[in-house]
OpenMM code with the backbone's topology and positions (N, CA, C; nanometers):
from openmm import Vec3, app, unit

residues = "UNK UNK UNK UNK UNK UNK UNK UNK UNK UNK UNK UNK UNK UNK UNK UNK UNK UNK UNK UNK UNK UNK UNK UNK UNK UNK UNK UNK UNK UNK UNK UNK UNK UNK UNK UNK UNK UNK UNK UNK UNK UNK UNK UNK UNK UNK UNK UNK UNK UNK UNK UNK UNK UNK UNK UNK UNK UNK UNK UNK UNK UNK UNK UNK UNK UNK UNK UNK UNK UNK".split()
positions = [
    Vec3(0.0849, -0.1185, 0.0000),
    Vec3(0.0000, 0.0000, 0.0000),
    Vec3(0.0887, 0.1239, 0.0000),
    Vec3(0.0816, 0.1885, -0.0912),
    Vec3(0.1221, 0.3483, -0.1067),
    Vec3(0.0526, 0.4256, 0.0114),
    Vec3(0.1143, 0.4728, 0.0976),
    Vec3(0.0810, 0.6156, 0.1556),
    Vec3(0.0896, 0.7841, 0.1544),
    Vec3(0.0240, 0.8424, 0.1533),
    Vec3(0.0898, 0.9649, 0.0857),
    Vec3(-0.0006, 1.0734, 0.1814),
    Vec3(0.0454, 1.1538, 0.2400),
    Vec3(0.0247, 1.2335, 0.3265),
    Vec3(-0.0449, 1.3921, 0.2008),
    Vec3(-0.1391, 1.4284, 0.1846),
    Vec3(-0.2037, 1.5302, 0.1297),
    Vec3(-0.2657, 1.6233, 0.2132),
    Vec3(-0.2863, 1.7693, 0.2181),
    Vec3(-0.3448, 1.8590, 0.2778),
    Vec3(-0.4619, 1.9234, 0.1735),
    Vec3(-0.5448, 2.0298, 0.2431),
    Vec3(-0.6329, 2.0500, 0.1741),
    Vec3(-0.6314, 2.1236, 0.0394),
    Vec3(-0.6661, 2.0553, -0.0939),
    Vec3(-0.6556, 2.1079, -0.2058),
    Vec3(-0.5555, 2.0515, -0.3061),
    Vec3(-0.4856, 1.9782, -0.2260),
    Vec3(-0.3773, 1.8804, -0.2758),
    Vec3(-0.4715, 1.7553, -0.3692),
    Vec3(-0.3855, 1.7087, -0.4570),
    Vec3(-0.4357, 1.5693, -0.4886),
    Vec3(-0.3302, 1.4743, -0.5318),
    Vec3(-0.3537, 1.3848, -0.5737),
    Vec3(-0.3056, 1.2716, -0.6377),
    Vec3(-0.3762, 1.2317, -0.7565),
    Vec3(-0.2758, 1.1721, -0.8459),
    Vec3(-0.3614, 1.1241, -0.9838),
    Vec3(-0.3082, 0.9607, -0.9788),
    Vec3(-0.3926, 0.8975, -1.0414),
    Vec3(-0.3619, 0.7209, -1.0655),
    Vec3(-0.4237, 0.7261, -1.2356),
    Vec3(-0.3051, 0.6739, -1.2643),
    Vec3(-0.3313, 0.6285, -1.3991),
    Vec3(-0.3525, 0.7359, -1.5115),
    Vec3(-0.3085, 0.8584, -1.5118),
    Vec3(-0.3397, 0.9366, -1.5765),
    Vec3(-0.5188, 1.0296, -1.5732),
    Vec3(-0.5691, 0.9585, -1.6085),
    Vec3(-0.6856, 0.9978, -1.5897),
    Vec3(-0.7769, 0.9598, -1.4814),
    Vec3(-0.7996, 0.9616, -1.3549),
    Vec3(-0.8471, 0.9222, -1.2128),
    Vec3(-0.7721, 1.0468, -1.1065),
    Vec3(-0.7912, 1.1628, -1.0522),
    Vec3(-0.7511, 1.1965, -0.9837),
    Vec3(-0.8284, 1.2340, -0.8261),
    Vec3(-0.7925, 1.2030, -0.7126),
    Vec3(-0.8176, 1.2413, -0.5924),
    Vec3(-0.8029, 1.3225, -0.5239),
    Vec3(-0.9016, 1.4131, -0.4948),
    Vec3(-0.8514, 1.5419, -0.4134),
    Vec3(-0.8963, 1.5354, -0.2853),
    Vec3(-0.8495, 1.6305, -0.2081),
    Vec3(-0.8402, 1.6148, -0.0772),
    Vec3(-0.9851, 1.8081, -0.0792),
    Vec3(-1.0628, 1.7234, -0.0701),
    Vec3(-1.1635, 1.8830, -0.0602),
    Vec3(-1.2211, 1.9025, 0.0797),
    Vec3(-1.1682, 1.8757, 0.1759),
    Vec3(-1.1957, 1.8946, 0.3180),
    Vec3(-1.1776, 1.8527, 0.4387),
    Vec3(-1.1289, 1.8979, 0.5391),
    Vec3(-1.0064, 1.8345, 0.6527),
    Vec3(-1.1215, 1.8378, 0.7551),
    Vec3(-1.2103, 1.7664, 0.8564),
    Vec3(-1.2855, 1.8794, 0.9405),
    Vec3(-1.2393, 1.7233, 1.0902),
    Vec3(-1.1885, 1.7207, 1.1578),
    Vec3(-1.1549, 1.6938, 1.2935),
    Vec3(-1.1116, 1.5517, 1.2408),
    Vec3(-1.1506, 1.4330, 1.2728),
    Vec3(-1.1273, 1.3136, 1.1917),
    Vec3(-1.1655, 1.3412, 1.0835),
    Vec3(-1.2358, 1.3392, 0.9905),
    Vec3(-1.2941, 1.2996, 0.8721),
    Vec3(-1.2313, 1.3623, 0.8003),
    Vec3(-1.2228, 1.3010, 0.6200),
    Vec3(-1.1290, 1.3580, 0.5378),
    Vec3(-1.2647, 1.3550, 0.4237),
    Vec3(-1.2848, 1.4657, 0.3710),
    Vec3(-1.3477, 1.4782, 0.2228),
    Vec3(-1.2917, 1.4658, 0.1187),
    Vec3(-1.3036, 1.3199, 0.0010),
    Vec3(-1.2375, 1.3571, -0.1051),
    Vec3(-1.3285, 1.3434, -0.2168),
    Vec3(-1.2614, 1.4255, -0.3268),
    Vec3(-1.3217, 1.4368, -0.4493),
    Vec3(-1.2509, 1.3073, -0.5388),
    Vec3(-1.3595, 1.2825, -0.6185),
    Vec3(-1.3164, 1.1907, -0.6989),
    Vec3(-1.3061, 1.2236, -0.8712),
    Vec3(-1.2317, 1.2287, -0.9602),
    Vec3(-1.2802, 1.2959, -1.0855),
    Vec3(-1.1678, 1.1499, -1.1885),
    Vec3(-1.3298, 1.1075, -1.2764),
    Vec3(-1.3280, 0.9534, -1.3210),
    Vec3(-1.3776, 0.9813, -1.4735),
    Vec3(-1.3277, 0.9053, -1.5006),
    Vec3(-1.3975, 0.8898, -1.6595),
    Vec3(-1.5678, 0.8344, -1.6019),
    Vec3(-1.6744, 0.8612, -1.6949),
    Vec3(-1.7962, 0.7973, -1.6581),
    Vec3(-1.8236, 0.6540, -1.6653),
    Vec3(-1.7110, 0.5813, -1.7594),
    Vec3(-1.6838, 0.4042, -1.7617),
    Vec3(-1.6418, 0.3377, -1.6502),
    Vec3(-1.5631, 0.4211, -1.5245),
    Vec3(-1.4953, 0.4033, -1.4461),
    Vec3(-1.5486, 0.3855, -1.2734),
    Vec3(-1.6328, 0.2826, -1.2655),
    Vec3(-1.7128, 0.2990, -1.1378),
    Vec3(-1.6570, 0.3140, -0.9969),
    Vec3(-1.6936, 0.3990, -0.9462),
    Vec3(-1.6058, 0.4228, -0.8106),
    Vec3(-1.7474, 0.4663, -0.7088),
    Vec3(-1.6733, 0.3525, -0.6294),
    Vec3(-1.7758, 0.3037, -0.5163),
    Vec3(-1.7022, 0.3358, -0.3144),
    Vec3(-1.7779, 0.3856, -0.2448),
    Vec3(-1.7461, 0.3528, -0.1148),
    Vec3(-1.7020, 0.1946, -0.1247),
    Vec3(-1.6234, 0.1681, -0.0288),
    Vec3(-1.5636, 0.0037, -0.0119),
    Vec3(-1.7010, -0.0386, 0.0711),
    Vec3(-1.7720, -0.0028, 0.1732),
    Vec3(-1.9116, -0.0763, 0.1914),
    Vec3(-1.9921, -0.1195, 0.0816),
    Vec3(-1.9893, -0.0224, -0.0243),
    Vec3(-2.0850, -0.0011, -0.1489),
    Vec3(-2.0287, -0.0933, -0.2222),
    Vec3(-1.9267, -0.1136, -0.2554),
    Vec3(-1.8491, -0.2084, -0.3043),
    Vec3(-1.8519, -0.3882, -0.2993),
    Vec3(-1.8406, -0.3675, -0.0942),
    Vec3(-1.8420, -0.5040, -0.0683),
    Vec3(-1.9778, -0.5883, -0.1096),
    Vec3(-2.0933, -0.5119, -0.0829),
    Vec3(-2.2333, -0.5092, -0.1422),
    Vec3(-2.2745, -0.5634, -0.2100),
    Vec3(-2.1980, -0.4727, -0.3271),
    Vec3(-2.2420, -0.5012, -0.4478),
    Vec3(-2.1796, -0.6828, -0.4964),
    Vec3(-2.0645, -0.6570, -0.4872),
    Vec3(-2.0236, -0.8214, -0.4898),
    Vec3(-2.0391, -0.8774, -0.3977),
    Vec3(-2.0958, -0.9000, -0.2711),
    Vec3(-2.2164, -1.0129, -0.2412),
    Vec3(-2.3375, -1.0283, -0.2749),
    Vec3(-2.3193, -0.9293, -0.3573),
    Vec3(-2.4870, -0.9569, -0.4189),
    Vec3(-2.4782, -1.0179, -0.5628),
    Vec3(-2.3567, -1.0058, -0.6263),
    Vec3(-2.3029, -1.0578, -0.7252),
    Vec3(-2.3071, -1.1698, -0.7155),
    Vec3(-2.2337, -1.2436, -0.5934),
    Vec3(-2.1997, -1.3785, -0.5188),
    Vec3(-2.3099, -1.5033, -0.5384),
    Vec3(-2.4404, -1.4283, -0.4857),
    Vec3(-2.5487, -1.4783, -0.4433),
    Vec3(-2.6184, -1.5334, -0.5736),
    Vec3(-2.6491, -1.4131, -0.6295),
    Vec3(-2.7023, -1.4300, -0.7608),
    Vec3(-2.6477, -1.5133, -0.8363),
    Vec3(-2.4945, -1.5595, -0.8391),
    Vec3(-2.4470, -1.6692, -0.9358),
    Vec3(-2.4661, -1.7838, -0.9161),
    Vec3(-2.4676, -1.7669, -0.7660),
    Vec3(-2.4970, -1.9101, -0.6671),
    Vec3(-2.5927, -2.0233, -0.7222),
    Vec3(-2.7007, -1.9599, -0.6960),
    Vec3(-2.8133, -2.0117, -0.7574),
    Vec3(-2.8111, -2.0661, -0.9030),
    Vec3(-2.7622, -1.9545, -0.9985),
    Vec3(-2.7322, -2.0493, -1.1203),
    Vec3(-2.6674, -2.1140, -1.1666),
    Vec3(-2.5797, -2.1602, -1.0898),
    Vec3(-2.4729, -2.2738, -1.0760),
    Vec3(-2.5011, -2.3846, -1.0523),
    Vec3(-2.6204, -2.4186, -0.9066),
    Vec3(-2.6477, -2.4826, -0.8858),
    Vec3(-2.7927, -2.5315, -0.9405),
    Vec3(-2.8374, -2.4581, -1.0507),
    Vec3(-2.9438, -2.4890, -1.0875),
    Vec3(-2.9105, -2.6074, -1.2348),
    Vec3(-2.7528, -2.4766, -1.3029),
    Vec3(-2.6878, -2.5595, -1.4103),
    Vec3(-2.7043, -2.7384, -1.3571),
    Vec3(-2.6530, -2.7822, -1.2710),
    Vec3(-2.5500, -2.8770, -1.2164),
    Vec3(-2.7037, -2.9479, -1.2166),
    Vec3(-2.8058, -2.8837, -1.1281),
    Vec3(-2.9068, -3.0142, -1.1708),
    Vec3(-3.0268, -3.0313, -1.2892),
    Vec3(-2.9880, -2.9642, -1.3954),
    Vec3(-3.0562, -3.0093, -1.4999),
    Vec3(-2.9013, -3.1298, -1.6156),
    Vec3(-2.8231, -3.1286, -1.5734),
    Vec3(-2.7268, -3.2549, -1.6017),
    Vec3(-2.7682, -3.4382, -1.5804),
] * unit.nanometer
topology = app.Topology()
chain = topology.addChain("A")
for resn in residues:
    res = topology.addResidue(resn, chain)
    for name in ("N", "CA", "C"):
        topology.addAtom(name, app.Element.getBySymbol(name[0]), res)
């Protein structure tokens, strides 16, 4: 894991086109901006984990549905 220490207004770029800004410092919490191509889905990691267990689930079933029409 890369760490990189940013203050407010600062950013970082990944990959050329993906950059992260740092748009607000307020006691713990850090605000960042995200600026993505629109192909490029960017999710909270809750939103994320979510979504692929819900991915998970849904295949589940048709896997095991494949297996008993054999």
């Amino acid at each position: 894991m890369l760490v990189l220490s940013r203050k407010k207004n600062e950013s970082i770029v990944i990959n050329n086109d993906i950059t992260i800004v740092v748009v607000e410092i307020r006691g713990d919490k850090v605000r960042l901006g995200v600026e993505a191509p629109k192909e490029v889905p960017v999710h909270r990691r809750e939103v994320y984990d979510a979504i692929k267990r819900n991915e998970s689930e849904q295949s589940a079933p048709d896997a095991s549905a494949n297996m008993d029409s054999e």
